[in-house]
C-alpha positions, 0 to 999 in steps of 0.5 A: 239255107246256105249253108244247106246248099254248100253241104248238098253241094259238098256230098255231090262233089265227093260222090263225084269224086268217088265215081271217077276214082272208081274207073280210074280203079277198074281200068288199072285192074283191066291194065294190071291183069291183061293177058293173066291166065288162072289156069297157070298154078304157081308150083314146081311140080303139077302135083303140089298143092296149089298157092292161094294169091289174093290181090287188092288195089286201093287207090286213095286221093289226099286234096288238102292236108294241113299240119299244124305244129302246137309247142 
């Protein structure tokens, strides 16, 4: 039964984890493309043709690495 609760426990704690990463995400995206304006076209000339540009954002959180070294 403990090891029940540590598990439940472990899962909410993650998911908590995750939806604190998930603001921290979208206020650096908010952040990032304040004051952007998609009607500008990266091209010299109006007539070309336009520059597809995507972007991602990920944001990865490392709470415990252990190496060990095997000879």
């Amino acid at each position: 039964m403990m090891h029940l609760q540590t598990f439940l426990a472990t899962i909410l704690g993650i998911r908590a984890l995750k939806v604190l990463a998930s603001d921290d995400e979208e206020r650096l995206m908010m952040d990032v493309f304040r004051g952007y304006n998609n009607l500008i076209q990266p091209v010299k000339n109006i007539s070309d043709t336009p520059i597809i540009v995507k972007i991602a954002l990920q944001l990865v959180l490392l709470i415990n690495v252990v190496s060990i070294s095997r000879i």
